[in-house]
N, C-alpha and C positions, 0 to 999 in steps of 0.2 A: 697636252704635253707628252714628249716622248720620253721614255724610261730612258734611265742612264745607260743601259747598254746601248742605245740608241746616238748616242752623243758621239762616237767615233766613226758612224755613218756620212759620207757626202752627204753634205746639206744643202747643193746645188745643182746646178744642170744636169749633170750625170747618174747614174745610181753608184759606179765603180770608177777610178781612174782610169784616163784612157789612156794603155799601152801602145797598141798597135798602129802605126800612123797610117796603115792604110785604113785598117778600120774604123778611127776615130776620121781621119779626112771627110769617108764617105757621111759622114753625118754633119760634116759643117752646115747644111742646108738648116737643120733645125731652127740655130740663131736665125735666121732670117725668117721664116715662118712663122716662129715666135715673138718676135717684136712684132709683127701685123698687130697682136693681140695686144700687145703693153702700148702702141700709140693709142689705138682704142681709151684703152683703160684710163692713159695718162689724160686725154682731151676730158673726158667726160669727169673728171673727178675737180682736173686743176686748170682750165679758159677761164672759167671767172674769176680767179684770181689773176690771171695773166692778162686779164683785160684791166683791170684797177692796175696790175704795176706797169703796163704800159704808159697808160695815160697818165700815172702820176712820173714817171719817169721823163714826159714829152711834153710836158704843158711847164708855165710859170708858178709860179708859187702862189699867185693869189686865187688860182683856181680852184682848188682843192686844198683844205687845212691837212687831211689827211686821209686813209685809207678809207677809215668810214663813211666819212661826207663824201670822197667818190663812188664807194656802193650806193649810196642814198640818193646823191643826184643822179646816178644811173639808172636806177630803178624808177625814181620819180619822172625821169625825162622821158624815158627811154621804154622803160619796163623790165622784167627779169630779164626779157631776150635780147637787152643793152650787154647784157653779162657775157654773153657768147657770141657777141658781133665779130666779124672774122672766122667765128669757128669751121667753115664749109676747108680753106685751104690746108687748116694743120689736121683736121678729120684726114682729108686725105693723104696731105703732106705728112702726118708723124705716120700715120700707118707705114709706110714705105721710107720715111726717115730713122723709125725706129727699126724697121725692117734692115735697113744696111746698115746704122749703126750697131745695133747686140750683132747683128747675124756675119758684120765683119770684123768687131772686136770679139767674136765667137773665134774666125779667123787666125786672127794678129795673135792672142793667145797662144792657141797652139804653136803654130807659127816661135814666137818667140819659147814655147818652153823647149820645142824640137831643135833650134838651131841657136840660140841663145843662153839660156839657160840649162840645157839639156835635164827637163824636167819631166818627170813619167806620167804628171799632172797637172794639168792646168785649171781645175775646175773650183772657182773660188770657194776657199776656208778652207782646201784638203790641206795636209801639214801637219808635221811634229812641232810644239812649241805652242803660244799662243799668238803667234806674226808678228810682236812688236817687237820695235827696238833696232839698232843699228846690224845685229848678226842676222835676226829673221828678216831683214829687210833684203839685203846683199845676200843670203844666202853663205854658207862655211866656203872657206877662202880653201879650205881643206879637200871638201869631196865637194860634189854637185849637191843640189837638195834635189828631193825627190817630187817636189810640187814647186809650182810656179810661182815666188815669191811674191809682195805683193809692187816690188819695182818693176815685175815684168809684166804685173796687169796694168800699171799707171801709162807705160811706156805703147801695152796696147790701145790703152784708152787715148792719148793722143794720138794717134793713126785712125784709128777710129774714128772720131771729133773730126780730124782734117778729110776723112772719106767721107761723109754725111753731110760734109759743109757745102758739098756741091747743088744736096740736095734742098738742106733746108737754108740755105742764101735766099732764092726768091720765095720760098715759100712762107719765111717769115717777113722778109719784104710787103708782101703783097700785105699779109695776116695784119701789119703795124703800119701800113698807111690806112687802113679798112677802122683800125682800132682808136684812131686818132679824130674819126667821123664821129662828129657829135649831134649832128641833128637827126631829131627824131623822124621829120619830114625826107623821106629818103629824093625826092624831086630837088633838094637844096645839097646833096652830098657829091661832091665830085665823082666819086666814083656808084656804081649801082648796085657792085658784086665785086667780087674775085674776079671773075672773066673782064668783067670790065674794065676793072684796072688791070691789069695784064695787059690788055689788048692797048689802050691807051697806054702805057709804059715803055710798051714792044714796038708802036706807031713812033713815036718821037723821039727814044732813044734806043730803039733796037735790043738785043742781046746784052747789052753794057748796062743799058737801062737796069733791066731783069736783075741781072745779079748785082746791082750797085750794094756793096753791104757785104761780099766776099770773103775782103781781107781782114776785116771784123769779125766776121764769122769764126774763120779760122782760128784768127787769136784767140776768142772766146772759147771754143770747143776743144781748142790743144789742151786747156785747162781740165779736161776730162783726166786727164795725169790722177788731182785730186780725188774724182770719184771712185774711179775703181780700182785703185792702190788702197782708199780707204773702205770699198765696199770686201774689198777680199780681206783688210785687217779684222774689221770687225764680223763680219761671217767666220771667221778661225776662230778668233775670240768667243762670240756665242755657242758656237756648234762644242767645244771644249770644255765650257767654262755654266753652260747651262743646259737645262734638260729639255728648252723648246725644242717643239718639230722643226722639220724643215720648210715649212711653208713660211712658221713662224717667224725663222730666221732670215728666209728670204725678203717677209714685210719689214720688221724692223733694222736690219743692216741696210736696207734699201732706202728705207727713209732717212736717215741717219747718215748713210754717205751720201747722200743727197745734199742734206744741209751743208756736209763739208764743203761740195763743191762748190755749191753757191757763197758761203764763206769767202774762198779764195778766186772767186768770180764773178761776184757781182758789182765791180764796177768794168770789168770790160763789157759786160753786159748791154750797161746805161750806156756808153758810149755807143758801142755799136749799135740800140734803138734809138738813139740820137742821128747817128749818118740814115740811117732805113727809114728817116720822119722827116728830114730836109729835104727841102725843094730840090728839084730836080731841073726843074727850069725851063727853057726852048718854048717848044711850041706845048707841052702839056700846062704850060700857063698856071704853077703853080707858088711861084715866085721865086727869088735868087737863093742859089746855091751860098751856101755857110760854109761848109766843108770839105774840102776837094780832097784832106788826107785826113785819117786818123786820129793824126797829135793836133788839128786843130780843131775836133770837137771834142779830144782829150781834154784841151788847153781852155776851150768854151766853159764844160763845164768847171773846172775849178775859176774862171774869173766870176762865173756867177755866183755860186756858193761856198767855194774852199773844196776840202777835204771830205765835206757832208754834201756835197751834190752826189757825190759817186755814190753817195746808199741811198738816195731818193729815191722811194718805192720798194725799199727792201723788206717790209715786214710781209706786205703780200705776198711776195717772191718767198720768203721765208717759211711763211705759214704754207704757201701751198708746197713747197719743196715733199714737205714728209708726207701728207697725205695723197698726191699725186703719183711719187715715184715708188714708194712703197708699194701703191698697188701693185703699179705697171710691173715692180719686180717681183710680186707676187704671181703676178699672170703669166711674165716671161718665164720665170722658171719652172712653175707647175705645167706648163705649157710642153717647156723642153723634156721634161722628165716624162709626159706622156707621149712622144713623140717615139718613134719606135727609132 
């Protein structure tokens, strides 16, 4: 725990606000170096959870009663390393996904506090106030604020979302046809690996193939708004309001805006792993296409189960929210602050 003198120190990336915009520019590199570290972190802590909400998200109902019984038949079938099937493309994918995501909402931050916000800080929880509420959110209609409120991290966090979407489009493509393989016997699996589906993907429908899953993407990740609008609310909040360090503050505001986002995300989620699990069709011989926009696997899933299809598989997704992205924002930040 840090001593109360301690509580009006940055409790994030930085050790000081950054004044100088030539000086702070020269450091944007960090965000990006730094998530190498937090994809790491986030694969290894939270895939087996993302293997259960996948497959419960992609199957019928009679497969699975619920999150348990699909650990249970996973493991039984499969083994514990059913748990982490798919895990080779977001190993590599989040490393370089999370790399352009923090290291360009690193970015967009500054960016919007220099020429938007005209804020002499951007580095989340710095601030007078505790960030809530209608005035800390907009900032005084009077003078500038002197930190980045937290409408202008939400605003970077959707730019953000939509730059990374280029990235993780096929990588979670690949990751959720791989996830959706159920036999144990990998000779009976359509695909062999990652490269194999890619290569088969790429063979029959090209480039279009790859990314099928884009525009879903996007939608899903614009939603970042909610993350780090609420990761910078409650990092003010803590750093203010309690005497944790700042590591500490980095774990639980991370896991915490985390939840939030998946809150107000997770049914564009389920859709969009619904378009990335449908047939594709042609010559990959996987059978007819369901899908060809959005609003009709929007519309799929509510004729099959109402308003409660959209959270099929949400506790998983739930339960790993906190322990996963906690870390990753424990890693990223500790990470940034060592970084010269």
């Amino acid at each position: 725990m840090a001593s109360p003198t301690m509580q009006n120190a940055p409790s994030t990336s930085a050790a000081l606000p950054e004044v100088a915009n030539k000086k702070s520019s020269s450091r944007d590199y960090k965000g990006f170096v730094a998530g190498v570290f937090s994809g790491v972190a986030k694969l290894t802590v939270g895939h087996p959870f993302d293997t259960v909400k996948v497959r419960l998200q992609t199957t019928g109902k009679g497969r699975f009663s619920g999150p348990l019984e699909c650990v249970t038949q996973t493991i039984r079938n499969e083994g514990a390393r059913g748990l982490y099937k798919g895990a080779t493309p977001p190993l590599v994918g989040w490393m370089f996904m999370d790399s352009i995501m923090l290291g360009s909402l690193t970015v967009y931050r500054r960016l919007m506090a220099e020429h938007v916000f005209h804020a002499s800080s951007w580095t989340p929880g710095i601030g007078e106030g505790a960030g809530l509420g209608f005035k800390a959110l907009l900032g005084d209609a009077g003078s500038p604020p002197t930190y980045l409120p937290p409408l202008g991290h939400g605003i970077a966090g959707i730019f953000a979302g939509a730059t990374v979407s280029f990235i993780a489009a096929p990588v979670e493509h690949i990751k959720a046809r791989l996830q959706i393989q159920y036999a144990a016997d990998k000779s009976r699996r359509r695909y062999s690996g990652p490269i194999d589906c890619l290569r088969k993907i790429y063979t029959h429908h090209g480039v279009r193939g790859v990314y099928h899953g884009l525009g879903a993407t996007i939608i899903f990740r614009g939603l970042f708004f909610f993350w780090w609008g609420s990761y910078d609310m409650l990092s003010r909040w803590m750093r203010q309001r309690t005497n944790m360090s700042a590591p500490a503050i980095n774990f639980w505001a991370g896991g915490l805006s985390a939840q939030v986002f998946w809150l107000t995300s997770y049914p564009s989620d389920l859709v969009k792993q619904r378009i990335m699990t449908d047939p594709l069709g042609g010559g990959l011989g996987d059978g007819e296409r369901r899908f060809p926009r959005w609003r009709n696997a929007a519309a799929a899933v509510w004729q099959e189960s109402g308003w409660r299809g959209y959270w099929r598989g949400f506790l998983p997704c739930f339960l790993r929210a906190f322990p996963a992205n906690a870390t990753a924002l424990l890693v990223f930040e500790g990470v940034m602050r060592g970084l010269p």
